[in-house]
matplotlib code that plots the C-alpha trace (Angstrom):
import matplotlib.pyplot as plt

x = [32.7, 34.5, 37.8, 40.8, 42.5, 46.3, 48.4, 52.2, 54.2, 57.8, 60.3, 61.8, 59.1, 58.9, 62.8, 61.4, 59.0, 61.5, 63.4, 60.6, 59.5, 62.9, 63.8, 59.9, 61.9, 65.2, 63.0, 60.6, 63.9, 65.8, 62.7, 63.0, 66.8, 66.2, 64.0, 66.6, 69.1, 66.8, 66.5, 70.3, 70.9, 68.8, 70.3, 73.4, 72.8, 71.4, 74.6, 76.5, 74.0, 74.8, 78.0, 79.0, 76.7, 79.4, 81.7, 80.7, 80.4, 83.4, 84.7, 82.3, 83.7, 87.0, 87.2, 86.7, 84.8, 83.4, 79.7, 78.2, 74.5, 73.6, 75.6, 73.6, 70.7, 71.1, 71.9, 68.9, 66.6, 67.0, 67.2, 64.1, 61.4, 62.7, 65.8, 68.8, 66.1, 67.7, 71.1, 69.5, 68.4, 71.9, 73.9, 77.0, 75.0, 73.0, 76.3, 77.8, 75.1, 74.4, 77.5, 77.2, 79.9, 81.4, 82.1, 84.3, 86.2, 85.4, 83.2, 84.7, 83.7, 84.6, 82.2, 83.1, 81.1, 83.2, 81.9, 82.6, 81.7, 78.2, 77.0, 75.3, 77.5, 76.6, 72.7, 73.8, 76.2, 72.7, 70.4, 72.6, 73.0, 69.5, 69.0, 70.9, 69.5, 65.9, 66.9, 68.3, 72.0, 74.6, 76.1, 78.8, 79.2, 81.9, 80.8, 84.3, 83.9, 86.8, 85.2, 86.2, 89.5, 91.2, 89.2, 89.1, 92.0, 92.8, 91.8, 89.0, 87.4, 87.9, 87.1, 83.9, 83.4, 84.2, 81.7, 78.7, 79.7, 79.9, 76.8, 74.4, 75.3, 77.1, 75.3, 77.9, 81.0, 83.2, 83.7, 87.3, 87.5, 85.5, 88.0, 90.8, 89.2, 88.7, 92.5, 93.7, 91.9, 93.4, 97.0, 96.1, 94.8, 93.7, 96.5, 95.7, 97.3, 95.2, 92.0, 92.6, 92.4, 89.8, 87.6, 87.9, 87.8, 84.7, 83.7, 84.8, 81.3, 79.2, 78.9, 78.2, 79.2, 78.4, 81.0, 80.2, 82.4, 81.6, 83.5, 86.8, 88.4, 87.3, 89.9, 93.1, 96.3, 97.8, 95.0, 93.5, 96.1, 96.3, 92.2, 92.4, 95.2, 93.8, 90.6, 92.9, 93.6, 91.0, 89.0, 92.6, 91.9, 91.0, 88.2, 86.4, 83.1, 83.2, 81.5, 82.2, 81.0, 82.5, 82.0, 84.7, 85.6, 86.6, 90.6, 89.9, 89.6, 93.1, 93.3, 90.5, 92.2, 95.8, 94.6, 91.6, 93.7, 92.0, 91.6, 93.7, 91.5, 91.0, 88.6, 85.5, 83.7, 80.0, 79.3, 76.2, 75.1, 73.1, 69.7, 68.1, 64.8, 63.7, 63.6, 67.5, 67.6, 69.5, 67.9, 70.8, 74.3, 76.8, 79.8, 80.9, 80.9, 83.2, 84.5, 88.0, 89.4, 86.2, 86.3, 84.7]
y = [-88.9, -89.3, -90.2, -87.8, -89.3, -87.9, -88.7, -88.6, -86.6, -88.4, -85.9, -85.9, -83.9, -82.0, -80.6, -80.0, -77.6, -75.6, -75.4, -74.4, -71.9, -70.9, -70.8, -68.2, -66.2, -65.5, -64.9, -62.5, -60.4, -60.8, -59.0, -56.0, -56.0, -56.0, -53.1, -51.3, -52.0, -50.9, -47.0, -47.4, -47.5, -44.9, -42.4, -43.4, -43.2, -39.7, -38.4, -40.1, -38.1, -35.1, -35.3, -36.1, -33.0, -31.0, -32.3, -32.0, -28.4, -27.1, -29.6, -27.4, -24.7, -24.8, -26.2, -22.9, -19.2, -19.4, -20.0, -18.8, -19.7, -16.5, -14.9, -17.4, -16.6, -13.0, -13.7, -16.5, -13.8, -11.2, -13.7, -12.9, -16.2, -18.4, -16.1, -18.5, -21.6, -21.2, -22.2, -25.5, -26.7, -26.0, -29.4, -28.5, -27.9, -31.3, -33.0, -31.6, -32.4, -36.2, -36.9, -38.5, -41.0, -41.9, -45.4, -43.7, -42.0, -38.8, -36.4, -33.9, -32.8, -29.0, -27.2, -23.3, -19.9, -17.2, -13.3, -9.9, -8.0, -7.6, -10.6, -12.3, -15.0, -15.3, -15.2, -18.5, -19.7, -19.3, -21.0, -24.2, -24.4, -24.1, -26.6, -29.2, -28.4, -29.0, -32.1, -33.5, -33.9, -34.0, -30.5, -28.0, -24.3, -21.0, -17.5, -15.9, -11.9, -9.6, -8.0, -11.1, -12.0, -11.9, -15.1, -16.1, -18.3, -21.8, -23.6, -22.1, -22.8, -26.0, -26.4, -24.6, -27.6, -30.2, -28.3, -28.6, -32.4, -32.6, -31.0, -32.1, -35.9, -36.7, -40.3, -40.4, -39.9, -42.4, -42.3, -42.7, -39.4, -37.6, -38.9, -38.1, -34.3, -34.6, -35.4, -32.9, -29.8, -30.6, -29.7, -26.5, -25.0, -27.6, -27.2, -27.3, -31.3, -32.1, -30.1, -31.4, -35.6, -35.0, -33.7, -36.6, -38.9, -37.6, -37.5, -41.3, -41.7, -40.0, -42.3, -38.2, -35.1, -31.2, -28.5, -24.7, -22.0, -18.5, -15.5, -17.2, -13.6, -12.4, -14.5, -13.6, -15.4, -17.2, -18.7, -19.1, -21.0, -23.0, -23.4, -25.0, -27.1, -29.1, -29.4, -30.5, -33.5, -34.6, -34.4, -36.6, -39.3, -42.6, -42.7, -39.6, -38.6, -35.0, -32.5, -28.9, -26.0, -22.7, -18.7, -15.8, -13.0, -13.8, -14.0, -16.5, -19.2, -20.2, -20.4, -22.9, -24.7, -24.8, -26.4, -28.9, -30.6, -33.5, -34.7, -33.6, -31.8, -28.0, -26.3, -26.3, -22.0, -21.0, -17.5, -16.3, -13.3, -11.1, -10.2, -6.9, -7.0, -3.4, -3.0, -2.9, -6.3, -9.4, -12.9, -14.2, -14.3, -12.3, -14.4, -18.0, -21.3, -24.3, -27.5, -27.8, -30.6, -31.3, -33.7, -32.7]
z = [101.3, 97.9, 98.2, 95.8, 93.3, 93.7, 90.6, 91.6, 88.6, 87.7, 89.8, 86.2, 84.8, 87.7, 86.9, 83.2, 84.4, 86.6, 84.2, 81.4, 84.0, 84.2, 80.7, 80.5, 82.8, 80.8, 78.0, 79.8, 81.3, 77.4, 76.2, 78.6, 78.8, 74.5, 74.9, 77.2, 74.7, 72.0, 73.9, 75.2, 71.1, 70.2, 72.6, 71.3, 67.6, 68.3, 70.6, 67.2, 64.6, 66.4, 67.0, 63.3, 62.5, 64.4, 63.1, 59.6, 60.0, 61.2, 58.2, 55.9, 57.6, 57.5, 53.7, 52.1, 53.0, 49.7, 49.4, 45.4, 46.2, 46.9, 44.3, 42.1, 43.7, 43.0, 39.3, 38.7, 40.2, 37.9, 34.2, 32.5, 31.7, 28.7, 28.8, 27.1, 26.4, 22.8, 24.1, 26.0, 22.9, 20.8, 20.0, 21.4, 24.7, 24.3, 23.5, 26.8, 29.0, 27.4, 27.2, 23.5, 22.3, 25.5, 24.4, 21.3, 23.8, 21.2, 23.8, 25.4, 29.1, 28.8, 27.2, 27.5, 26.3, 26.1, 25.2, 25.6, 29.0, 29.4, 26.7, 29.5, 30.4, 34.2, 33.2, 30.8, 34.3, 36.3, 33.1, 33.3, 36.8, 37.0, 34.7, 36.1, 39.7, 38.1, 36.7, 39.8, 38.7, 40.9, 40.6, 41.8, 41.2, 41.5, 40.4, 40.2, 40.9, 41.2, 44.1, 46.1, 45.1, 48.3, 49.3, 45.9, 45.9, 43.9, 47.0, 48.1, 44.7, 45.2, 48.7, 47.7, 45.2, 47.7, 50.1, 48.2, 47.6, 51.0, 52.3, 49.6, 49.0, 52.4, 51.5, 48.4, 50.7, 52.3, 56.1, 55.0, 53.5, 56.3, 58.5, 56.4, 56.4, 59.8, 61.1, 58.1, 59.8, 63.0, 61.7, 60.3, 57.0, 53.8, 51.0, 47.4, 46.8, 49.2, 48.4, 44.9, 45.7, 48.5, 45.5, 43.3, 45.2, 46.5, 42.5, 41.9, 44.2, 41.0, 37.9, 36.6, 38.1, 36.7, 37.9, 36.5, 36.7, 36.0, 35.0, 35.1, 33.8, 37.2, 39.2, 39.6, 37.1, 39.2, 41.3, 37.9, 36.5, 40.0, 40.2, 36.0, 36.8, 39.1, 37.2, 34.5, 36.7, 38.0, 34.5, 32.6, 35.4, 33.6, 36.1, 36.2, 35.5, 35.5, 33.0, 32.9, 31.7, 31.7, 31.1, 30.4, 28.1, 24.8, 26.3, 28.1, 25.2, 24.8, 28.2, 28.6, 25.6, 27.2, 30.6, 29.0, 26.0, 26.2, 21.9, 19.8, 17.4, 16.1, 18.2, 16.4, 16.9, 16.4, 16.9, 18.2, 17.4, 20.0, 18.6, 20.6, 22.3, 21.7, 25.6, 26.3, 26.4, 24.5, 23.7, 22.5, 23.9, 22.6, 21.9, 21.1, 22.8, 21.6, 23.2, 23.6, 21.2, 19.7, 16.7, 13.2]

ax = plt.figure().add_subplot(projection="3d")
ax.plot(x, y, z, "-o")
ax.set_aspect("equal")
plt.show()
């Protein structure tokens, strides 16, 4: 009968593989605890995702009552095919939307069509907005309508602005200033001060930003004057990066020029005369456009 060889193993190695066998085991559990940890996470980042979502919206809801999409929808709807393509394609237009000489300090951000009732300005409001949706710039809109001027108020035009910033680049924004909106909504109702920096700083987030504004004769004097004011300021801060383009009747000029003084040249007019269609219609706008303080 053949005798075994037995081998004796150092007790020294023997600890080693206890504590290799061991050391498999933590590794084994830090896997499944990892996966827990994984699922724990997930649940948590979705309670968090939801949550915010709430949040957001009774931010979005309580910034302003305004909401001009369908106003604009209802306007875009009804513009004829290559309607205003003539205006797209006019320098003071290309200048506006460019943004040409920026380094010489010598463009102007306003760019405003004025007309008499019934030219067609709010079919030119929807032709821009349009084009700048298309073209995927960052963009924000108010159609002003005397119909709606008890909620048409300074503020709610520019919580309307700040809720579109809001709701279509949330990415852009600072958890600072969602905070900030956050504790501000819990003491009561947002103020204009307040309205007014919460939208630019939300701005300072766009290295180019498009506001339009519609029918500015349709909103009351004083709200007016409140409402332009504050555009004023955020457009004479050093850092901003707003562009914006404006509609009203032909009175509304000076008043365009008095809030958006921002070179200190004559206003430069080109009218535009209406040219009829034979069915009732224009193709042409029926007024002028100018930017204020632009340089010859």
């Amino acid at each position: 009968m053949m005798q075994e060889n037995l081998i004796d193993v150092p007790e020294g190695m023997i600890r080693m593989l206890e504590k290799l066998a061991t050391v498999i085991e933590l590794v084994s559990d830090l896997k499944r605890h990892r996966e827990e940890m994984r699922k724990i996470s997930e649940g948590v980042e979705k309670l968090r995702v939801v949550a915010e979502d709430d949040v957001l919206e009774k931010i979005l809801n309580w910034i302003s009552p305004l909401g001009p999409q369908k106003r604009h929808q209802d306007i875009s709807s009804q513009r004829l095919n290559d309607t205003g393509t003539w205006f797209l394609k006019k320098e003071e237009y290309l200048t506006w939307f460019n943004g040409d000489n920026v380094e010489e300090k010598r463009f102007n951000p306003v760019l405003a069509c004025c007309g008499i009732p019934g030219a067609g300005k709010s079919v030119m409001s929807s032709l821009v907005v349009d084009t700048l949706l298309a073209a995927s710039c960052p963009l924000a809109y108010v159609y002003c309508d005397y119909r709606d001027d008890e909620k048409q108020t300074a503020i709610n035009m520019l919580g309307s602005l700040l809720k579109q910033i809001l709701s279509m680049h949330l990415n852009q924004i600072s958890n600072e200033l969602l905070d900030s909106l956050h504790e501000r909504r819990k003491k009561g109702s947002l103020d204009l001060e307040t309205g007014m920096q919460s939208l630019k700083s939300a701005l300072k987030r766009f290295t180019k930003f498009y506001i339009c504004v519609d029918a500015l004769d349709e909103c009351k004097d004083d709200e007016r004057r409140l409402f332009l004011r504050s555009l004023s300021r955020i457009v004479d801060s050093p850092e901003s990066s707003v562009q914006i383009f404006v509609t009203g009747r032909s009175n509304m000029q000076p008043v365009v020029e008095k809030n958006f003084p921002v070179l200190p040249c004559a206003v430069k007019h080109q009218e535009i005369c209406s040219t009829p269609t034979g069915n009732g219609r224009q193709s042409r706008f029926d007024g002028r456009f100018f930017q204020t303080g632009d340089c010859e």
